[in-house]
Structure formats: structure tokens, C-alpha cells
C-alpha positions as CSV (number, residue, x, y, z in Angstrom):
1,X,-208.6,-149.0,99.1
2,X,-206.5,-149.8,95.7
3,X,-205.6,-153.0,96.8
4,X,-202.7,-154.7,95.3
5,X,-201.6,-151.1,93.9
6,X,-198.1,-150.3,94.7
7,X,-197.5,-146.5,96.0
8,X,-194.4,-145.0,97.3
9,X,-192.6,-144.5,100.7
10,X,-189.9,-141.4,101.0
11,X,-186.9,-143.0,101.5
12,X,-188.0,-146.7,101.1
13,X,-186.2,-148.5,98.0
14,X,-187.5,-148.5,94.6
15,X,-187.4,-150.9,92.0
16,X,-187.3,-154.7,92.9
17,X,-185.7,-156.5,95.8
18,X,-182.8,-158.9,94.0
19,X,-183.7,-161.5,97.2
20,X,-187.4,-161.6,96.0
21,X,-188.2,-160.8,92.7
22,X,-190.8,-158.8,94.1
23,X,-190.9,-154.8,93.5
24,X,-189.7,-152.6,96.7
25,X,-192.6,-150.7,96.8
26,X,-195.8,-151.3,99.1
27,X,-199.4,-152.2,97.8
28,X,-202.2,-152.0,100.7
29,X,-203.4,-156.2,100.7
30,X,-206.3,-155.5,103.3
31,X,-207.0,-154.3,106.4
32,X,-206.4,-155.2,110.5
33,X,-207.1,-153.9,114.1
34,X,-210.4,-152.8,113.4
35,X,-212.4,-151.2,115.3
36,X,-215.5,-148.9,115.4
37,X,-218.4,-147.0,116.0
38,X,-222.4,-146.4,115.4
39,X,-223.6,-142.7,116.1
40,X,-227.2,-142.3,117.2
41,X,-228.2,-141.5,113.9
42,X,-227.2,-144.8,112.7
43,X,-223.6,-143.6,110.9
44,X,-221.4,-146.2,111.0
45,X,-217.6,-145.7,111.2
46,X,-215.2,-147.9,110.9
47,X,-211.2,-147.0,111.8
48,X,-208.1,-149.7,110.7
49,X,-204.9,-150.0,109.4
50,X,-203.8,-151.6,106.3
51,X,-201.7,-154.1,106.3
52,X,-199.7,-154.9,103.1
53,X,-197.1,-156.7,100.2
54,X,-193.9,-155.5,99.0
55,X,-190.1,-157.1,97.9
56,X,-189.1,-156.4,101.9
57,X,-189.9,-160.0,102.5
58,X,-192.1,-159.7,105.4
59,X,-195.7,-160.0,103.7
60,X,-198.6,-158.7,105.7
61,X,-196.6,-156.2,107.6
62,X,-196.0,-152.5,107.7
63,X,-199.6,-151.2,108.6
64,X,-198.5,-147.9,107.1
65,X,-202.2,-146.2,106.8
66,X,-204.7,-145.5,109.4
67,X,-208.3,-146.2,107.3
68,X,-211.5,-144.8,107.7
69,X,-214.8,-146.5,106.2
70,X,-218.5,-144.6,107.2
71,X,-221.5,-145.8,106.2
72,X,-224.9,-146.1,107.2
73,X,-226.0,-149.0,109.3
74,X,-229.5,-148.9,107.5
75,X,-227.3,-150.0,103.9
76,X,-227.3,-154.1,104.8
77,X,-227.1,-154.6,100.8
78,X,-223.4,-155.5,100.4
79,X,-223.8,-154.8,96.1
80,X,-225.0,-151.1,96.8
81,X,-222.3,-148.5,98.2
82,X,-224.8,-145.9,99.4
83,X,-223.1,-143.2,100.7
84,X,-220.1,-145.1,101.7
85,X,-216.8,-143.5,102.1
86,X,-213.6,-144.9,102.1
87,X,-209.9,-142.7,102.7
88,X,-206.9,-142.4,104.5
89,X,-206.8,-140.5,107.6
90,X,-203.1,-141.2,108.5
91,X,-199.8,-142.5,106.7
92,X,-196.9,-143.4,107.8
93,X,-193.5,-142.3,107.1
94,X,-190.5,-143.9,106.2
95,X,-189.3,-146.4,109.1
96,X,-192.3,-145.6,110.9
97,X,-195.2,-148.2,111.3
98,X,-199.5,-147.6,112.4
99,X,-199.4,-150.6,115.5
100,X,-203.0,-150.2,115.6
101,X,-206.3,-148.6,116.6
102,X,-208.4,-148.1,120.0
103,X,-211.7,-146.1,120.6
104,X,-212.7,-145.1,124.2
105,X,-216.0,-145.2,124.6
106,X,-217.7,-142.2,125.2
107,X,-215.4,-139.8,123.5
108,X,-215.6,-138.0,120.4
């Protein structure tokens, strides 16, 4: 998830915000609006968006990815990763924002 690793935005300031001392560009600071899914099989997936930090002022905002996480629901050791996968299935572009996630039951 790279947490607390800044990454660029087209268009979105570089450098840091004067106002803040803080650098203009967004790190991902964890996750919100979760929600998910278990496949017969026992597969586990997980959709959210991130929510982040930046110089903008406004920490916590700009859910600017859509996450996935999959796993298996047998894997209830927290320590081992076994095939877990974590990436980005969405991002955001400049002045554009991820509000959140739903997941209809029964669809695919």
C-alpha cells in the first residue's frame, strides 16, 4: 500500500505548501469505505479507497485510489501473507476524488 510514500497527481502542485510546511504531494495514510466479498471457494476480496496526507491542508481526504486486497479466508495467521495480493484497481485524476465503494449482492 506504500503508506506514508508521496506519489504524484498531473496537475496537482509540487514541492511544499508555504501555509503547511508540508510537501504538496499525496502519500496513501490507510484505507476507508470498505467493503467485500467471500467466493465459494473461500477467496476473500476486499475493495476500498485510500484515504491520504499531503501540504493541501485537509488530512485524511482525497480517496484518490480504489484498492483491492484478496486473500484466502482459510490464512487467519496475520504474520504469514499467503497468497495475498494487494494493488490498485483505480486512480484518480487531478481534481477528481474515489467517494467510495458498494457491492450488490449477487453480481459479479
Amino acid at each position: 500500500m506504500n503508506l506514508g510514500v508521496p506519489y504524484t497527481v498531473w496537475g496537482f502542485p509540487t514541492g511544499t505548501n508555504a501555509a503547511t510546511g508540508l510537501p504538496w504531494a499525496p502519500a496513501t495514510d490507510g484505507l476507508r469505505n470498505l467493503t467485500g466479498f467471500v467466493d465459494p471457494w473461500g477467496n476473500v476480496t476486499i475493495w476500498a479507497t485510500t484515504s491520504t496526507i499531503s501540504g493541501d491542508g485537509d488530512t485524511g481526504a482525497d480517496p484518490n485510489r480504489l484498492a483491492v486486497i484478496q486473500n484466502s479466508l482459510a490464512n487467519t495467521d496475520p504474520s504469514v501473507a499467503v497468497n495475498e495480493s494487494f494493488f490498485t484497481l483505480r486512480t484518480a485524476g487531478f481534481a477528481e476524488v474515489l467517494r467510495g465503494v458498494s457491492f450488490t449482492p449477487g453480481s459479479e
